[in-house]
RODO-2510 file (C-alpha; in nm, 4 decimals, decimal comma):
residues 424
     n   res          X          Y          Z
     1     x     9,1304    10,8552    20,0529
     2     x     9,3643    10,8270    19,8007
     3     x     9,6298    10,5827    19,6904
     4     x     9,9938    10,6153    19,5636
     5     x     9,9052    10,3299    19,3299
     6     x     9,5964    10,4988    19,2084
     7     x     9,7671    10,8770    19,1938
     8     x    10,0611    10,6901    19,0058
     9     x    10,0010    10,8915    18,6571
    10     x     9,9830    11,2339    18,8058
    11     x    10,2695    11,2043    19,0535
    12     x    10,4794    11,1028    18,7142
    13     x    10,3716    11,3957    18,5516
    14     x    10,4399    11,6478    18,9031
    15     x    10,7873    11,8387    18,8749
    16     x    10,9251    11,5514    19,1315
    17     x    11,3188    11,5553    19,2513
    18     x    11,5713    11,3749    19,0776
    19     x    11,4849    11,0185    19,1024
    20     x    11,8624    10,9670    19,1970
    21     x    11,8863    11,2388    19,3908
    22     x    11,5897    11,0935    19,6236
    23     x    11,7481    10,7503    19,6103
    24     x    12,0465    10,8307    19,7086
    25     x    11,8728    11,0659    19,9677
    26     x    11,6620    10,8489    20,1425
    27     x    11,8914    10,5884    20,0800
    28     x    12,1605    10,7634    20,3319
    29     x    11,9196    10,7549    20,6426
    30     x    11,8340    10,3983    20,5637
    31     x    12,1861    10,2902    20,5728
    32     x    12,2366    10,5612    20,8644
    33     x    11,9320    10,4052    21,0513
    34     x    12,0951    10,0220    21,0660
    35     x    12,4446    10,1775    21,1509
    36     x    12,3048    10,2338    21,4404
    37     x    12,1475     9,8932    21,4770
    38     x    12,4368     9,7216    21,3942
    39     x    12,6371     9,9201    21,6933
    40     x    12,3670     9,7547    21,8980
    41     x    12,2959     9,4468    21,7970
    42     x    12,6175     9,3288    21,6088
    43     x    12,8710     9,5485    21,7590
    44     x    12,8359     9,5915    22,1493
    45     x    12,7223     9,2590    22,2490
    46     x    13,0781     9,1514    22,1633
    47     x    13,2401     9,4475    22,3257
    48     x    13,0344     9,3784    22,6473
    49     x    13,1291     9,0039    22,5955
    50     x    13,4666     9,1286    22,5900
    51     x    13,4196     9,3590    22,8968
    52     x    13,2769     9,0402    23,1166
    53     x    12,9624     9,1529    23,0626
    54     x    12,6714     8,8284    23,1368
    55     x    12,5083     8,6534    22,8599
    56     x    12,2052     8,7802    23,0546
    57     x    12,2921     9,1494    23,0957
    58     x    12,3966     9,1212    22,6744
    59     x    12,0588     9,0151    22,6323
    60     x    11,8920     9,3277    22,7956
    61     x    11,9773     9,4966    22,4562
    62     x    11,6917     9,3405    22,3109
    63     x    11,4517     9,5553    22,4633
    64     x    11,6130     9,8297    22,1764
    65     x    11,4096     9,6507    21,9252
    66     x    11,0755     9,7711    22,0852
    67     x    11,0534    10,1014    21,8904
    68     x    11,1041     9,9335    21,6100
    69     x    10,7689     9,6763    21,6425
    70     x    10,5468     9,9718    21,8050
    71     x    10,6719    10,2124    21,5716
    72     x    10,3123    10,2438    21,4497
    73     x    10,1072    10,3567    21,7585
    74     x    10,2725    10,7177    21,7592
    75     x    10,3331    10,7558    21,3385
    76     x     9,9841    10,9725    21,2956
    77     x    10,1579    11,1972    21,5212
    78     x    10,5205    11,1967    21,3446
    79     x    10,2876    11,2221    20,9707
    80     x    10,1221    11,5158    21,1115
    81     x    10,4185    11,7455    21,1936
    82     x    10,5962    11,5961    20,8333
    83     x    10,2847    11,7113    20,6443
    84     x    10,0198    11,9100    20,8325
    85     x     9,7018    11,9278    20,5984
    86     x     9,7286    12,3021    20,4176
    87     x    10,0883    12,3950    20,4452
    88     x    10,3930    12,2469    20,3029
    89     x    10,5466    11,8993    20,3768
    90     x    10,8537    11,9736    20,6161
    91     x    10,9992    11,6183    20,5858
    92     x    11,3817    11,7414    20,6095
    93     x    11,3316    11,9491    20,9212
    94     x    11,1383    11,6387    21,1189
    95     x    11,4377    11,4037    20,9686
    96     x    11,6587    11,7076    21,1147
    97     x    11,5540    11,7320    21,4569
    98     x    11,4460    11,3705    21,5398
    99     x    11,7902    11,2819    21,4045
   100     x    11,9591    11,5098    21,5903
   101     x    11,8896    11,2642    21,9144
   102     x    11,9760    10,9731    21,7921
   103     x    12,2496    11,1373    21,6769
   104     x    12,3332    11,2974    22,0810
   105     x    12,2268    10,9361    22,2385
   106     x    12,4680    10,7270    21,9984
   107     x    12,8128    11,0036    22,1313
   108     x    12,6301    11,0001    22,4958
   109     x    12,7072    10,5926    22,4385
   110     x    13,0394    10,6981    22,3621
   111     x    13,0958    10,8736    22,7244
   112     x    12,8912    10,6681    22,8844
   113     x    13,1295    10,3299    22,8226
   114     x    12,9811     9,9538    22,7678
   115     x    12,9992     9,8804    23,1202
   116     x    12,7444    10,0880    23,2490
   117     x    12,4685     9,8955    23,1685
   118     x    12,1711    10,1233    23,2894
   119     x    12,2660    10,4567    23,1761
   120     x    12,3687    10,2996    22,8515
   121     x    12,0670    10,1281    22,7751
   122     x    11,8603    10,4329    22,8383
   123     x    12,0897    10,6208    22,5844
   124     x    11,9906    10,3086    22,3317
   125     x    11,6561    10,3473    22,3764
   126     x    11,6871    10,7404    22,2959
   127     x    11,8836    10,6592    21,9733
   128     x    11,6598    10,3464    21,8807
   129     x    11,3496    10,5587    21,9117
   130     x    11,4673    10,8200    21,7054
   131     x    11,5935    10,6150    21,4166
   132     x    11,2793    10,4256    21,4202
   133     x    11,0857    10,7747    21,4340
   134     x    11,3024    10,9371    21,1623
   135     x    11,1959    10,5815    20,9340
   136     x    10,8690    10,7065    20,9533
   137     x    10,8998    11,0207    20,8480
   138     x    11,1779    10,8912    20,5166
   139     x    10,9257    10,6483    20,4504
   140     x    10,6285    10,8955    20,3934
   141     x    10,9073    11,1293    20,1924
   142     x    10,9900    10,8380    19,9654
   143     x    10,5976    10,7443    19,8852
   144     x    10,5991    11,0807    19,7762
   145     x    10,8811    11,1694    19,5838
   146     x    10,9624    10,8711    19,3651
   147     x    10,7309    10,8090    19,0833
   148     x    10,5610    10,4710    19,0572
   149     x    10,8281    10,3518    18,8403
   150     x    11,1181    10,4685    19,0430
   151     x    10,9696    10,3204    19,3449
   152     x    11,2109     9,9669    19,3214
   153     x    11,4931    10,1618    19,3502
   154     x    11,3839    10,3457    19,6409
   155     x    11,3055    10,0068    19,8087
   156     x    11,6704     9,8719    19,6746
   157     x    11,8344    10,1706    19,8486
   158     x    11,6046    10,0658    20,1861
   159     x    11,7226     9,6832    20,1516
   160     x    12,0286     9,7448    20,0542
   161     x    12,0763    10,0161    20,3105
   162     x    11,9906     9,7809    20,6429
   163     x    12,2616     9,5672    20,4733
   164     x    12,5400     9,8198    20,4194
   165     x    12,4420    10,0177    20,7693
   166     x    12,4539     9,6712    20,9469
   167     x    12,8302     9,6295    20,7494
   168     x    12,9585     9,9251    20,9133
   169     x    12,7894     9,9082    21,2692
   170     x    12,8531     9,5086    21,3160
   171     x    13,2124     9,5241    21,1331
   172     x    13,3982     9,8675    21,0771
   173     x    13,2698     9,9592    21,4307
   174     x    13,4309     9,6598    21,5864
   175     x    13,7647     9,6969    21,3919
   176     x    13,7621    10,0534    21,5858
   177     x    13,7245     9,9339    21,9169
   178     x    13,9661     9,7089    21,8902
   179     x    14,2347     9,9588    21,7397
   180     x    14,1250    10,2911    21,8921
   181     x    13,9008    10,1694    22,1826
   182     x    13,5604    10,2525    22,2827
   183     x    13,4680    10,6090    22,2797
   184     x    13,7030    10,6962    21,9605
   185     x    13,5035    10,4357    21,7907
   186     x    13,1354    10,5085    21,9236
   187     x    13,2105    10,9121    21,8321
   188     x    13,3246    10,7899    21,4521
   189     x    12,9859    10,6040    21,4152
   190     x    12,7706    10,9182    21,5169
   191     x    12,9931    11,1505    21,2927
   192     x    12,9369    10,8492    20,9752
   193     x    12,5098    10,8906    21,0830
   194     x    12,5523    11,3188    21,0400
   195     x    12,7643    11,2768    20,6640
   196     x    12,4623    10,9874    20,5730
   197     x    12,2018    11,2342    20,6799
   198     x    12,3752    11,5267    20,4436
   199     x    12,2404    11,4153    20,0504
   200     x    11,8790    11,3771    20,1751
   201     x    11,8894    11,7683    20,3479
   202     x    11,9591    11,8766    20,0165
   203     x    11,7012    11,6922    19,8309
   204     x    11,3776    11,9430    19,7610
   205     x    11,0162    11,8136    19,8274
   206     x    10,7452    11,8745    19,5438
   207     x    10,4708    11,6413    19,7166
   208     x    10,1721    11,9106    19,7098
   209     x     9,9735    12,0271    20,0292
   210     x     9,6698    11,8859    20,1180
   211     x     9,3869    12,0474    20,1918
   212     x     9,3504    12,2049    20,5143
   213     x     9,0074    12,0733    20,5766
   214     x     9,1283    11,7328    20,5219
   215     x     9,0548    11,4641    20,8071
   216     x     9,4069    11,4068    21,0077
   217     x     9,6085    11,1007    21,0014
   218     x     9,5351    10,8468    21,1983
   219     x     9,5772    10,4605    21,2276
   220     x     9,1754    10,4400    21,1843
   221     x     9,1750    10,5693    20,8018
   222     x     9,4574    10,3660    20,7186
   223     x     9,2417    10,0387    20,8560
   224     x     8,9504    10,1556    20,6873
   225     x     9,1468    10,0930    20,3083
   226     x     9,0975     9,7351    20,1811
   227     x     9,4365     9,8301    20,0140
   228     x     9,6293     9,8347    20,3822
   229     x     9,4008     9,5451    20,4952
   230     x     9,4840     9,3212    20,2268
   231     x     9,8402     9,4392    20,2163
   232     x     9,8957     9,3552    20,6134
   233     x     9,7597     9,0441    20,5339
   234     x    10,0392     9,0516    20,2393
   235     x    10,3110     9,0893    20,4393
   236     x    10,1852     8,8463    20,7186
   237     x    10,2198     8,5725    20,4644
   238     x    10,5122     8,6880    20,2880
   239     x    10,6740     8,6819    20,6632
   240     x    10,5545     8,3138    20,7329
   241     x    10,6915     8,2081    20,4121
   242     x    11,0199     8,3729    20,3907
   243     x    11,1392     8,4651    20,7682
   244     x    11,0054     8,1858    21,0115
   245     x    11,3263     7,9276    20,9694
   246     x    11,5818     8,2388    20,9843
   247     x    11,6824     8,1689    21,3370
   248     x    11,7611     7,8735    21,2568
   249     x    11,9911     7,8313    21,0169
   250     x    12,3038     7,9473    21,2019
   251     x    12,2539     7,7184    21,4977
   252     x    12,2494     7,4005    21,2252
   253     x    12,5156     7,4983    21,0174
   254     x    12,7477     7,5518    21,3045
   255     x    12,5782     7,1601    21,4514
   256     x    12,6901     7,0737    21,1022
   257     x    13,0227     7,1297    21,1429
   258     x    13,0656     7,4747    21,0180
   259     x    13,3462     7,6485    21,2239
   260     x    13,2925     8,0246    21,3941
   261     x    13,5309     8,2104    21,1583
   262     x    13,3920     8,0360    20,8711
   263     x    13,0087     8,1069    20,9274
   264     x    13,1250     8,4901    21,0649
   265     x    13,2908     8,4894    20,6772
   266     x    12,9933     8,4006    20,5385
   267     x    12,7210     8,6100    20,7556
   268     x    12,9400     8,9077    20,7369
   269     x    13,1067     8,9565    20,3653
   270     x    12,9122     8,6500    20,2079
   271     x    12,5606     8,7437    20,2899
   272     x    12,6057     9,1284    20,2903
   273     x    12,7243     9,1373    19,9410
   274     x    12,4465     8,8579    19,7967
   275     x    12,1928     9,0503    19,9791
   276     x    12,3498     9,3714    19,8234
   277     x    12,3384     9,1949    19,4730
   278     x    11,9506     9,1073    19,5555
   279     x    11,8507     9,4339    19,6562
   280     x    11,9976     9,6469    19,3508
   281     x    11,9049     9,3909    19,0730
   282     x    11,5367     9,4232    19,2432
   283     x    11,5610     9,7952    19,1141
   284     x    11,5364     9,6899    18,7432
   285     x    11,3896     9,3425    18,7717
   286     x    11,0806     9,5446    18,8679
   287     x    11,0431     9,7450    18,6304
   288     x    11,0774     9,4530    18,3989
   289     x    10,8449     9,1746    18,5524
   290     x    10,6471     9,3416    18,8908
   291     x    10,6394     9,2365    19,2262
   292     x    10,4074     8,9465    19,2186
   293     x    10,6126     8,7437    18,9348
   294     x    10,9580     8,8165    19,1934
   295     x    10,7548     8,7612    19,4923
   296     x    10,6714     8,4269    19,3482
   297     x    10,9739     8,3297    19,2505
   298     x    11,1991     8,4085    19,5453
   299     x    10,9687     8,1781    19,7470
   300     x    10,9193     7,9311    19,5330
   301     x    11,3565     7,9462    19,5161
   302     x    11,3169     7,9653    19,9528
   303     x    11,0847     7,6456    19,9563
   304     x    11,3444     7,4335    19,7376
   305     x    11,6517     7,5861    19,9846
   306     x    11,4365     7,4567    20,3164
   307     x    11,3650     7,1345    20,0917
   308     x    11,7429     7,0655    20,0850
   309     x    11,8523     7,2206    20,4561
   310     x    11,5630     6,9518    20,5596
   311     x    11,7155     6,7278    20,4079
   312     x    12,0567     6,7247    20,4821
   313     x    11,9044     6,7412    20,8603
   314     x    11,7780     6,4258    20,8168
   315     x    12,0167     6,3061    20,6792
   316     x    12,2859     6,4347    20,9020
   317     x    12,5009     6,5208    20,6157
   318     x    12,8149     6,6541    20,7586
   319     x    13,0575     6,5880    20,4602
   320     x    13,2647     6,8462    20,3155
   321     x    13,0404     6,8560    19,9831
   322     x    12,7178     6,8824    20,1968
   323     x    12,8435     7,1491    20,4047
   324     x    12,9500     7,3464    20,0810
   325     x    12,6401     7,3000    19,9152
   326     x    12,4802     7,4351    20,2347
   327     x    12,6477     7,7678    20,2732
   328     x    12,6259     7,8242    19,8710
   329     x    12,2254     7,7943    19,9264
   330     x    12,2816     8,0420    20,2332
   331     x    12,4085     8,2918    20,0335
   332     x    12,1912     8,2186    19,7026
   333     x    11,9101     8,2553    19,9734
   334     x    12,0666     8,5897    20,1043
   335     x    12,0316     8,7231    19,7478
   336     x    11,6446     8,6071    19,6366
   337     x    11,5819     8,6866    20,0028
   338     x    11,6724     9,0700    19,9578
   339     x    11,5295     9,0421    19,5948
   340     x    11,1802     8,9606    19,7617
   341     x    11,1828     9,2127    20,0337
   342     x    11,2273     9,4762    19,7508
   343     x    10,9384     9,3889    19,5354
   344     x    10,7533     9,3439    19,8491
   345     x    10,8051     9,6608    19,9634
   346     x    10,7342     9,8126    19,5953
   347     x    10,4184     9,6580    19,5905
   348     x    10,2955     9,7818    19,9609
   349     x    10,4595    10,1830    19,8804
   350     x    10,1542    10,1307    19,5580
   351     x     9,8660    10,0808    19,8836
   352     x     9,9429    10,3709    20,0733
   353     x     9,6832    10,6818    20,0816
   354     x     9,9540    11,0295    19,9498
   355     x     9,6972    11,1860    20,2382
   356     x     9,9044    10,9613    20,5344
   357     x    10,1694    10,8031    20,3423
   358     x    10,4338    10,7689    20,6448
   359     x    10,0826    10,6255    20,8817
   360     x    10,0661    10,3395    20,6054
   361     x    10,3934    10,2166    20,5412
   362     x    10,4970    10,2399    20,9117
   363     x    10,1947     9,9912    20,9599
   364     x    10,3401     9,7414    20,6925
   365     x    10,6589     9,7603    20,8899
   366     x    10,5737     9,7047    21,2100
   367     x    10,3327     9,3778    21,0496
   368     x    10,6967     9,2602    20,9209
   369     x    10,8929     9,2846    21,2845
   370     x    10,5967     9,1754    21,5020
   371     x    10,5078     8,8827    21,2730
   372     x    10,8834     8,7780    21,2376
   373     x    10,9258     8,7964    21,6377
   374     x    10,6694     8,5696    21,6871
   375     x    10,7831     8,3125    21,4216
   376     x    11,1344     8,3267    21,5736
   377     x    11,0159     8,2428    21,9462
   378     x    10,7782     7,9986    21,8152
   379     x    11,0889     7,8389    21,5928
   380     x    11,3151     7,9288    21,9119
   381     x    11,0920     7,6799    22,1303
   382     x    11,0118     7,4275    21,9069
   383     x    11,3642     7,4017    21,7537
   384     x    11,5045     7,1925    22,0105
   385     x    11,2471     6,9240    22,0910
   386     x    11,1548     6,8873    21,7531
   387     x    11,4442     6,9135    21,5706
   388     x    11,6193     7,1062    21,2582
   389     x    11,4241     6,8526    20,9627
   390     x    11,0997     6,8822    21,0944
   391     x    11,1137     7,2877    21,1568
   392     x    11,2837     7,3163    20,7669
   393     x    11,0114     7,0749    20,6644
   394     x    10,7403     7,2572    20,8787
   395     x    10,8769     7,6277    20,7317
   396     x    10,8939     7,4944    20,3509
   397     x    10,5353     7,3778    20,4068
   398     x    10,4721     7,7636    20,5108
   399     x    10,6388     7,9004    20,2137
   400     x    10,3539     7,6517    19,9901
   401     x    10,1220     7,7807    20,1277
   402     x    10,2034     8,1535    20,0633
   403     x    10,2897     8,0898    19,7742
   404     x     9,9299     7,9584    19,6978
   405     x     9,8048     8,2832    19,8364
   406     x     9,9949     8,5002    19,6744
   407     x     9,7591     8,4644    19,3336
   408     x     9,4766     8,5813    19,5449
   409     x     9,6109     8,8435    19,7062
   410     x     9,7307     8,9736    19,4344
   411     x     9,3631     9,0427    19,2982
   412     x     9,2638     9,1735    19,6317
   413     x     9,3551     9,5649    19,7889
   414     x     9,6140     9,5895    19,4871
   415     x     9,6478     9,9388    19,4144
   416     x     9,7865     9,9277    19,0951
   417     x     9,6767     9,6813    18,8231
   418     x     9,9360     9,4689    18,6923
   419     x     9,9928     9,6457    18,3607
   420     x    10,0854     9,9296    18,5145
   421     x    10,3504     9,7781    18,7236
   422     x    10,4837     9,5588    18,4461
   423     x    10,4610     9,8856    18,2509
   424     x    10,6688    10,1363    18,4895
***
């Protein structure tokens, strides 16, 4: 089976779309796909706060992330109807129709209020299934449609789109509640997910057919690759290295003496424009160095941030300079932290087989959440009894040690040999 790294010279010379035109394509249902996330997760916990709703009952929401781990188990099936073997790829009219219900589920959400906890959560489900279906089916048309070269941008536009999406569903959406009330505001958001969805239904596909006797997609042929082995085992490490403190750093700097409006300032405009800045410079950086060297160096700049948040824990530095030096490395960190998930990304769209290309990437994905889960309950539990310096220490000790790997890895399941990436 094939790889996009290896097919790299013959998709650049196919009659491919506009490499903005795809960008800015896919790049709509990425930012559409975390509008929806931020409703849930950003946006309606506070409403339901608001409503008198229990910390326990807010908490149920959680189970909306499911989809989004297990994403995986039904992809052969979604990469089947996108590109049946012998006939064309239909990528726009699987987007189309899957969309279509997370697009009814979101304004069912709008009817149904934030109050009614069990009708409304079965509407969230509906919507967080089919955004985390229709990212299965963008995924597979971006492998195929953006040249190897292009392929940073198209991983900028996916960063930068979670960040953006989560803007407008954590922020804008809460600004409308509290001006126009509920349903007004829950209708605007699925109206803002059908005008993101527009730019990529009038993108063409070029990808070519495969042939019709050609073995179906499955999750077995994309285990069989060294290429998807090795570049699970990738992101597993890249995960441990970057992701595993996360959870943590809000709790400490609000311990630190970082007030509410200030830290809601920073996690809101501060981090969603550094991670914005990461994401788009990762477009060209790639093209310029590869992922490896970026990979590298964003965790090699995360190890020195948990160095210094370890530090300051031990310290129990809680003067005005310390606490401004700690936010400043938050949003540095927000920046190289988007700048690594890009060239991360770029490096695992080179591994995946043209034959299954949604299968793949959906398995690289669902590596990321399920690995991050776990290092957030283990962090979660251990945070507490242990304490912040030991779980930055611990954590920057993790990011060493991928960072050792990385060299290795980089020889093993790559691909697409470094010259070719450096050259792009």
């Amino acid at each position: 089976m094939v790889s996009a790294g290896t097919l790299a010279a013959e998709m650049d010379g196919q009659d491919l779309p506009a490499p903005a035109a795809v960008v800015i394509g896919v790049g709509g249902l990425y930012v559409a796909q975390s509008v929806i996330g931020g409703v849930f997760f950003t946006g309606l916990p506070a409403v339901m706060r608001e409503s008198g709703a229990s910390l326990n009952e807010i908490a149920f929401i959680l189970i909306t992330v499911l989809p989004w781990s297990f994403k995986f188990l039904w992809s052969p099936l979604v990469e089947r109807l996108r590109a049946p073997h012998g006939r064309p790829r239909r990528s726009r009219a699987v987007v189309s129709a899957i969309g279509a219900f997370g697009v009814g589920a979101l304004a069912a959400c709008a009817f149904i209020g934030p109050t009614a906890l069990a009708p409304l959560a079965v509407a969230m489900m509906v919507a967080s299934f089919a955004s985390a279906t229709a990212d299965i089916a963008t995924d597979g048309y971006a492998v195929e449609n953006l040249a190897a070269k292009n392929r940073g941008w198209g991983n900028a536009a996916q960063v930068g789109g979670a960040y953006l999406g989560n803007a407008v569903g954590g922020g804008v959406f809460l600004i409308l509640v509290d001006h126009f009330g509920w349903t007004p505001a829950t209708l605007v958001m699925a109206f803002v997910l059908v005008a993101l969805a527009v730019p990529f239904l009038t993108v063409r596909e070029t990808a070519p057919a495969r042939s019709a006797d050609a073995p179906p997609q499955s999750l077995r042929a994309a285990l069989r690759r060294p290429e998807v082995r090795y570049g699970l085992l990738l992101v597993a490490v890249y995960v441990v290295g970057q992701k595993w403190a996360a959870l943590l750093l809000g709790p400490f700097l609000t311990d630190a003496g970082v007030s509410l409006s200030t830290l809601g300032v920073v996690n809101g405009l501060g981090i969603t424009a550094s991670g914005l800045i990461g994401a788009f410079s990762g477009g060209y950086l790639l093209r310029r160095f590869g992922a490896y060297p970026i990979m590298q160096a964003t965790l090699a700049a995360h190890v020195v941030a948990l160095l210094g948040f370890a530090v300051c824990a031990y310290l129990e530095a809680r003067s005005q300079g310390a606490i401004a030096a700690l936010i400043a490395a938050q949003l540095v960190g927000g920046a190289t932290f988007a700048l690594g998930v890009t060239a991360l990304y770029s490096e695992l769209m080179g591994r995946v087989s043209l034959a299954q290309a949604g299968v793949d990437f959906t398995l690289f994905q669902s590596a990321d959440a399920i690995v991050s889960v776990i290092g957030w309950q283990i962090t979660g539990s251990f945070g507490d009894r242990l304490g912040y310096a030991f779980c930055f220490a611990t954590a920057a000790a993790l990011g060493v040690a991928a960072l050792l790997t990385l060299p290795f890895l980089s020889r093993r399941g790559s691909a697409l040999p470094r010259e070719a990436h450096q050259g792009a």
